[in-house]
Structures are given as C-alpha cells and as structure tokens.
ZABABA-729482 format. One record per residue: y, x, z of N, C-alpha, C in turn; residue in three letters. Coordinates in steps of 0.2 Angstrom, whole numbers, plus 2048, in hexadecimal, padded with zeros to 3 digits. Layout:
YXZYXZYXZAla...
***
This chain:
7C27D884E7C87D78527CD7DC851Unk7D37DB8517DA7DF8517DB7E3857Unk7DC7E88567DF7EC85D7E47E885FUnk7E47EC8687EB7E886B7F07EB866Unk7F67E68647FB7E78617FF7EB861Unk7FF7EF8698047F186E7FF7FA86DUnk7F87F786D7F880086D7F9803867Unk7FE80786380180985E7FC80E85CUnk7F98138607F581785E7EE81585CUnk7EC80F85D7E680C8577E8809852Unk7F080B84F7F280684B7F480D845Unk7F38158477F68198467F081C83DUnk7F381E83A7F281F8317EA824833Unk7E98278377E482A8397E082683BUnk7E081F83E7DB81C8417D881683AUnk7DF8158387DE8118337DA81482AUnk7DC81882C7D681F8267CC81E828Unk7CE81F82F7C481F8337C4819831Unk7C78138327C680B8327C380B82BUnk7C880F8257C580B81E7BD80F81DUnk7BD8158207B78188207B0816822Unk7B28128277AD80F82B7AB809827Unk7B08038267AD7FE81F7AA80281BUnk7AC8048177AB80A8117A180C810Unk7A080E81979A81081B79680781AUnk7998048217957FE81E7947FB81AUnk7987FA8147997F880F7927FC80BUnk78F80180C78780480978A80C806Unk79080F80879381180279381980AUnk78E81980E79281F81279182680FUnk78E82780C78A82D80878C82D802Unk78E8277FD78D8267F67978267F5Unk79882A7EF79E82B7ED7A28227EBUnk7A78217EB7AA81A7EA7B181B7E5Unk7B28137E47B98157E07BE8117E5Unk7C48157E67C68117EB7CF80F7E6Unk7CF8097EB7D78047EA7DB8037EFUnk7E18027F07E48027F47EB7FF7F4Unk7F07FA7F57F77F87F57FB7F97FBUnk8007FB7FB8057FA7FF803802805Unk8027FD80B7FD8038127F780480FUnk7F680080B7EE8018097EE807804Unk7F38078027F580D7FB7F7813801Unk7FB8118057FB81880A7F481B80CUnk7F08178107EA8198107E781B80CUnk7E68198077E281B8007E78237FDUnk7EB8257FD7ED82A7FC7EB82D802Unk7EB82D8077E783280D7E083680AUnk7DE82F8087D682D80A7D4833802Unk7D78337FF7D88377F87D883F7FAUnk7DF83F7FE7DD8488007D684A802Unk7D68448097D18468107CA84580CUnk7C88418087C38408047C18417FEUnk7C48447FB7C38467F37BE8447F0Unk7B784B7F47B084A7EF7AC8437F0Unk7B083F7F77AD8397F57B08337F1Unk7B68347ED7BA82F7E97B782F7E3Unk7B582C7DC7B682D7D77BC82D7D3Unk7C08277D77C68247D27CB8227D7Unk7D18227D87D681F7DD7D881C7D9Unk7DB8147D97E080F7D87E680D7DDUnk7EA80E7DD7F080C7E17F58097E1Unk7F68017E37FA7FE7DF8037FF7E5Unk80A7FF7E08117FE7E48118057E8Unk80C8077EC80E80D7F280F8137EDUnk8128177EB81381D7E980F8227EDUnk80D8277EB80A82E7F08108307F4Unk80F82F7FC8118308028188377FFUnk81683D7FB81A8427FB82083F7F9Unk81F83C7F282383B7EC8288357F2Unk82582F7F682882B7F982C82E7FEUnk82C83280182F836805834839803Unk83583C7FD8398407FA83C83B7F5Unk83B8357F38408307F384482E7F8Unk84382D7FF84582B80484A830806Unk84B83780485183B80385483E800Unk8538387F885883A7F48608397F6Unk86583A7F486C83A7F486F8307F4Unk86B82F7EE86C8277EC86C8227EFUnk8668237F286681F7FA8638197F8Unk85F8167F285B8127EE8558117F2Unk8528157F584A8167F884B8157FEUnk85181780285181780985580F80AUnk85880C802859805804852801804Unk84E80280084B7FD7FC8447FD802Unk84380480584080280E843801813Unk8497FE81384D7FC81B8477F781FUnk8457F481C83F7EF81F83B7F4825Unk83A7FA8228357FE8278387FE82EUnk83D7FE82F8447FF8358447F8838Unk8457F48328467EE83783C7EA83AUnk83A7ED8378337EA83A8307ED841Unk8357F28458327F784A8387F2850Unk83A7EE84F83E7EB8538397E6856Unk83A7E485D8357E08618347D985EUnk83B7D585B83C7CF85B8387CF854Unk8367D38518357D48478307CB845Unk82A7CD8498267C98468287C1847Unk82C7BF84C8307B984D8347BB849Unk8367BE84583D7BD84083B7BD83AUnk8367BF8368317C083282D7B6832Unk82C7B38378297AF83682E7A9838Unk8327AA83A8387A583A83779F834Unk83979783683A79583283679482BUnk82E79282E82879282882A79A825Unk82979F8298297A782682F7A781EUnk8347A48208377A381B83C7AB818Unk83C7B082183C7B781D8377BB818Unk8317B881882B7BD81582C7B980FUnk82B7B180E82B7AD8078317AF802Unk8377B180483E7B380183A7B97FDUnk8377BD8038367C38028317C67FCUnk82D7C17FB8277C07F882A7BD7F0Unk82D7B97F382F7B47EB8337B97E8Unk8367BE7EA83C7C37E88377C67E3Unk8307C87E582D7CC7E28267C97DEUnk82A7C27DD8237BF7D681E7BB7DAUnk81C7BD7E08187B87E28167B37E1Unk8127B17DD80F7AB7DD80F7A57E3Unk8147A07E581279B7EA80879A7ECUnk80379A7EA7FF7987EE7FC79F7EFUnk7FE7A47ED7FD7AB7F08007AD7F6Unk8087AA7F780A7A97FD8067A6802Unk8037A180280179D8057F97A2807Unk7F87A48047F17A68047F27AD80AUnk7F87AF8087FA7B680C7FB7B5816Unk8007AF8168027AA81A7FC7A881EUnk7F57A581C7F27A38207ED7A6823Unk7F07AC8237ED7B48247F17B882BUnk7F97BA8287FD7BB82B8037B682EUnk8017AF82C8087AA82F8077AA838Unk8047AD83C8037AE8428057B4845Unk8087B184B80B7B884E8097BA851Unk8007BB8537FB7C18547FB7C584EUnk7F97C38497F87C58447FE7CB840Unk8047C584280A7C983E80D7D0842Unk80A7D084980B7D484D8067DB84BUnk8017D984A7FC7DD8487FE7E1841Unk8007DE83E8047DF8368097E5837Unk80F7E283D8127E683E8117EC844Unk80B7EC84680B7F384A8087F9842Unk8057F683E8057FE83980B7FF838Unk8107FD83881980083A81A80583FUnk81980084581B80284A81780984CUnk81280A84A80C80D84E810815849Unk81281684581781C84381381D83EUnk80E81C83A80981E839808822830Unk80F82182E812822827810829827Unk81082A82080C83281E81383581FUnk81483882281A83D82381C844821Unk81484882481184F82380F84E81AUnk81185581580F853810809851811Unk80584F8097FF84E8087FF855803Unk7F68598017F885E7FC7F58587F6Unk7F485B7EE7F28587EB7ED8557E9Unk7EE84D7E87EA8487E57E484C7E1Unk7DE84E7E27D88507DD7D284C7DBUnk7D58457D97D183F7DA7D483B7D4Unk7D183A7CD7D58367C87D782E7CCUnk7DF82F7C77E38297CC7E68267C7Unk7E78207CA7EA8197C57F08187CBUnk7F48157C77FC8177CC7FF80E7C9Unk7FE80C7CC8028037C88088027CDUnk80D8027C88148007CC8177FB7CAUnk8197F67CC81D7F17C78267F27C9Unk8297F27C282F7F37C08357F17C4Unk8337EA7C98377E67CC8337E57D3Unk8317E97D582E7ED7DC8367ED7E3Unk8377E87E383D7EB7EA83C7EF7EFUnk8367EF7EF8347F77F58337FE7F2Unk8327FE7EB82F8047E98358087E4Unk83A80B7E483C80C7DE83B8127D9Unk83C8147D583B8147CD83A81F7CFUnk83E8207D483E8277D58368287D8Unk8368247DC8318267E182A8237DCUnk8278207D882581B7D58228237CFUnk8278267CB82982B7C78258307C8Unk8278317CE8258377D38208397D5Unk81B8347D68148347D88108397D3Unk81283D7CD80E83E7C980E8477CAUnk8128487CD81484E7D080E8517D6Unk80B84F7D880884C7DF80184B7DEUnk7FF84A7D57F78497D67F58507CFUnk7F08527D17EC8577CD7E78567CBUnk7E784F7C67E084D7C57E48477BFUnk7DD8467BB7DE8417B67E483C7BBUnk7E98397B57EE8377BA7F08307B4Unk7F182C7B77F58247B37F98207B5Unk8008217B380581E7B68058157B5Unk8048117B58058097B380C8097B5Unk8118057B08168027B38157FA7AFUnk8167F57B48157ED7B281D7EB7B3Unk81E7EC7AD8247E87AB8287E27AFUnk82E7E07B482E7DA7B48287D87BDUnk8247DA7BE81E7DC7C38247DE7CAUnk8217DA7CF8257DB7D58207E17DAUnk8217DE7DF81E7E47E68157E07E6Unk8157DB7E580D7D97E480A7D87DDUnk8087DD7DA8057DC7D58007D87D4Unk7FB7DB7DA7F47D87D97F47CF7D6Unk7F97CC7DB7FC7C57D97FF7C27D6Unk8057C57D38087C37CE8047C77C7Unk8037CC7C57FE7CC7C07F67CF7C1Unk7F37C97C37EB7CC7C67EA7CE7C1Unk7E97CB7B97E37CD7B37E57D37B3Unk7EC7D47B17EE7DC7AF7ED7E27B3Unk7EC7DE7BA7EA7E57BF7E47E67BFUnk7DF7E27C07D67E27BE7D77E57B8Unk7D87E47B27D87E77AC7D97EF7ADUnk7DE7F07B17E07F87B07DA7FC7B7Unk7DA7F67B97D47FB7C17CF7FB7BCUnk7CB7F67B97C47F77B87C47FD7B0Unk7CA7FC7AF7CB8037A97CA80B7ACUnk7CD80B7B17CA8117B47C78117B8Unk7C280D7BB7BE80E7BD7B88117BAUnk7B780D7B57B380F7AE7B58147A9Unk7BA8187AD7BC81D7A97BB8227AEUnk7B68237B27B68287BA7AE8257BEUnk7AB8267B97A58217BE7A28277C4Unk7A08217CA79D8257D17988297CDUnk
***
C-alpha cells in the first residue's frame, strides 16, 4: 500500500532508503552482501544506499542520476544548463501537477518521454502503472516530500558503473562528467550515444550487457 500522498515525511529519502532495505531483507539478502541498481530516485537512493552501506554492496549500477554531489554542483554552475534541464522538479511541487501531467491521455508525460527515445509500448507499460492520479500523486510526493540529497554524500567505496545517455534532457554532460570526482572505488563511466533519460528502454541489450559485465566483474 502507498503512504498517504499528503504525508511527505513517509515519502522523505530517509524513509525511502529503510523501504529498499527492508525488500532487500525479504528478498533472502538481510545478512548476505548484494549488487545493487538503480535509475532516476532509484539512482538517488542507490547513491545513499552506497555511502550508508558500503560492506554490504558488491557493485553499484546507476543508470541517468549523476552522484547527488556532482548533481548539485551542476545545479550551480554559471550556464544555467542543469538548473534548466531540472525545472520540472519546480513545477511538480505545485498542487495542480499530477492533473497537468496527465491531462489529455498524459500527453505531458508521452511528449516527455518520446523526447527521450521511449519506445511507445514502454510508454504504455509505464502508463498503466502511473496513468492514475493516486498513483501519479504518489509519484509526485517523492518531490514534494523535499527528499533530494542536498547535504553532501562523502565518497562512493563501492565499484560503480555510471550509464548516461548523450541525449538525456534531465541530466547534462557537467553533472554526468562529474560524477567521477565523487567515487573512490573501481569506477565506469558508460556514455550511450544518441540514448535519452530511459536507457533501460530504449536500449535494454546494451544496458543488461554493461550491468551483467560488472557484476561479474565484483562478485558478492
């Protein structure tokens, strides 16, 4: 069951950290070392989860989300490139968001999505998951809830694989770059040519290929 929508502090990066922990345990893994992945929030949490749990990670995969520091410190550069290419975080903290977001067959999310390679029946797939305004509400209290890594992180000690794609309209090329600043550990930049904000689905083989490469390049 989803938390009430409204109460932000079950929706806050600290609670969402315990959450993946507790899968994590039920999943058979509470004692036993894992390899962990992560996109987008999921990549924010996985970069947490990397500080907070080192000796238990073998491998970190993180696909689009840069390390929190490196993102933050694009976010302040001069150019104003990073702080355009997240205005969406702004406008999702607005009460109307998820009815504007799903307006018209969600045709703000679909634009959004097509921008970034999305394969049509992966939209569809995403949609009948999210095309609901419980849901999408849900979506957007990890927004609202403030939950973004703000406070540095100290350094990544956990070998990392880093997949960016080139044509990423959330993620740009400084903060992407930057990431490597930020990790003290075997470290793998991937960049997919041509690759939007969803890699996993516009190019699955090539991402499986490089996750299960280092995996088996860092075994539990």
């Amino acid at each position: 069951a989803r938390p009430d929508t409204t109460d932000h502090p079950s929706y806050h990066i600290d609670r969402l950290m315990d959450d993946a922990m507790s899968i994590i345990a039920a999943s058979g893994y509470a004692d036993r070392r894992f390899h962990l992945a992560g996109h987008d929030w999921g990549g924010s949490i996985a970069w947490a989860l990397a500080e907070r749990c080192a000796e238990r990670i073998a491998s970190l995969t993180v696909l689009s989300r840069p390390h929190p520091n490196a993102f933050n410190r694009a976010l302040q550069m001069a150019d104003g490139d990073q702080a355009h290419r997240s205005r969406h975080h702004q406008a999702f903290l607005e009460p109307d968001a998820a009815d504007i977001v799903l307006a018209d067959d969600a045709k703000w999310l679909r634009d959004r999505w097509a921008a970034n390679g999305m394969p049509p029946q992966a939209m569809e797939t995403h949609l009948s998951v999210l095309g609901y305004k419980q849901a999408m509400e849900a979506a957007l209290a990890w927004y609202r809830a403030r939950g973004a890594i703000r406070s540095p992180l100290g350094p990544i000690r956990v070998p990392t694989l880093y997949i960016w794609g080139d044509a990423d309209d959330t993620v740009g090329r400084a903060a992407a770059e930057g990431t490597i600043d930020f990790v003290a550990a075997p470290y793998r930049f991937e960049v997919l040519p041509g690759v939007g904000h969803f890699a996993a689905d516009q190019a699955p083989e090539r991402v499986s290929e490089l996750m299960l490469e280092h995996i088996r390049a860092h075994p539990v």
